[in-house]
N, C-alpha and C positions, 0 to 999 in steps of 0.2 A: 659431713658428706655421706658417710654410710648411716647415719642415722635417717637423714632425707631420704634415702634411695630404699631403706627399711620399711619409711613409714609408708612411702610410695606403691611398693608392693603388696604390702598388710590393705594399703586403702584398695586397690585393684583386688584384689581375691574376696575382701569383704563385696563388694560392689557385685562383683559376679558372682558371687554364695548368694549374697541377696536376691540375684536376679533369676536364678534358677531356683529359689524358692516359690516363685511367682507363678501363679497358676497361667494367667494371661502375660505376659510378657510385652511390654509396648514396644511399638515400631522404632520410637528412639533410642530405648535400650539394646535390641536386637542391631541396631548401625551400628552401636560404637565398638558393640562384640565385632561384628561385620568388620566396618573397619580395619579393628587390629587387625583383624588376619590378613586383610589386604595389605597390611603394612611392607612385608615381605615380595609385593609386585607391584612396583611402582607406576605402569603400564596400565593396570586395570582398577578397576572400582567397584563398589558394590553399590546399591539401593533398595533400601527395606521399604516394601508395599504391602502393609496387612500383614507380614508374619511371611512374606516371599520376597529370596532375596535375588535382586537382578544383578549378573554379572555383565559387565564391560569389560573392554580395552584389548590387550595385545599380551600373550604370555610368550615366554619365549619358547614352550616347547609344549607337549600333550603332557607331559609329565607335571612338570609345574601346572597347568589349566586344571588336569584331574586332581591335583592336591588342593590347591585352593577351594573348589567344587566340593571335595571331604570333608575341608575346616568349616565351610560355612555351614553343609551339614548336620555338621557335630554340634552346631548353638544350638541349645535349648529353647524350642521356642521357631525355630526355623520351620516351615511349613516343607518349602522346597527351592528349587533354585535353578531359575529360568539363565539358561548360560547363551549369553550374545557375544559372546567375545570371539579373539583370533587368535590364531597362533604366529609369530612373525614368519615372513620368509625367511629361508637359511641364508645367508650370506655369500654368496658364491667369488671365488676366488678370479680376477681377469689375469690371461695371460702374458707376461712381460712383454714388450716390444722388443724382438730380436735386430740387432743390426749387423750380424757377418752378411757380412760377403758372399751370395751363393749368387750372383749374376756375373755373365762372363763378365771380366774387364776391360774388355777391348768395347764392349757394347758400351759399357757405366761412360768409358771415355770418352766416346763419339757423341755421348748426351751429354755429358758434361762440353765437349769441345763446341754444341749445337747451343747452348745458356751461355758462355761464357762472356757476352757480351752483355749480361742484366748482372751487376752485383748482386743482388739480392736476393737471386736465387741461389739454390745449394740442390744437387743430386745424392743421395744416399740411397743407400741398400736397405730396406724393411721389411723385415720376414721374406726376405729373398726376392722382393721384388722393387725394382727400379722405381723410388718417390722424387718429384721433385716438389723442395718448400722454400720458402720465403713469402716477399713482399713485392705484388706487382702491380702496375695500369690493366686494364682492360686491352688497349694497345697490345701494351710486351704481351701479358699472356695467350692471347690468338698466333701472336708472333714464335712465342715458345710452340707452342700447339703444334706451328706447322711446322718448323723448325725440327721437333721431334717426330713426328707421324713421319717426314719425310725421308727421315732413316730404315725404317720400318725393322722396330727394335722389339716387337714385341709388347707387352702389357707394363703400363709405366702411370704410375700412379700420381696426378697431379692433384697435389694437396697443399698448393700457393694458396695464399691470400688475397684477394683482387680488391684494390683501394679505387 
């Protein structure tokens, strides 16, 4: 196994000794250099045109984009290097669903006592404000609708489902 992995690397460094001895360098040679260095971003790609190498795809940062942009660079044989790529958007974190408690109780009860004839609704607290969810007709949920507005409880967020 370490002799494979020997002979592996002896053949790579000759290949590329060879290939930087070459006054013209061909386009197939300059990819596979290419390549490797893309090997390290899986997102992007390269394509050798004449001795110009085109960049693709998606880096995760400017940091990575400009290193990759130096490797291809640094091939012998490399004219320049037309860069089309992106950099991903960051990831942005969503914030949990809270469910205390911050609506009076007396109010939550009088919605809840206004649904209590749909099983299948439920009233809960969601970021402080009065949801009601479940599974409803058309019917029931107009019937909720007015059922609640008729209390006049304030902002009550109806996030049922209408079957």
């Amino acid at each position: 196994m370490k002799k494979t992995i020997a002979m592996a690397a002896m053949a790579i460094a000759v290949s590329f000794g060879s290939v930087s001895c070459k006054k013209n360098v061909s386009d197939a040679d300059l990819q596979t250099q290419a390549t490797t260095v893309m090997t390290a971003n899986p997102n992007a790609s390269v394509e050798i045109k004449e001795g110009v190498a085109h960049l693709q795809g998606t880096f995760a940062d400017q940091a990575a984009k400009d290193a990759a942009i130096k490797q291809l660079k640094e091939i012998k044989g490399v004219k320049d290097v037309h860069d089309m790529s992106t950099i991903a958007a960051p990831m942005t974190a969503t914030a949990p669903v809270e469910t205390n408690s911050t609506a009076d109780p007396m109010v939550q009860q009088k919605v809840q006592d206004a649904v209590k004839d749909f099983p299948n609704v439920k009233v809960e607290t969601i970021n402080g404000e009065l949801t009601i969810t479940g599974n409803v007709s058309q019917l029931q949920a107009r019937k909720i609708k007015e059922s609640v507005d008729a209390l006049k409880v304030g902002k009550v967020n109806y996030n049922y489902t209408v079957k």
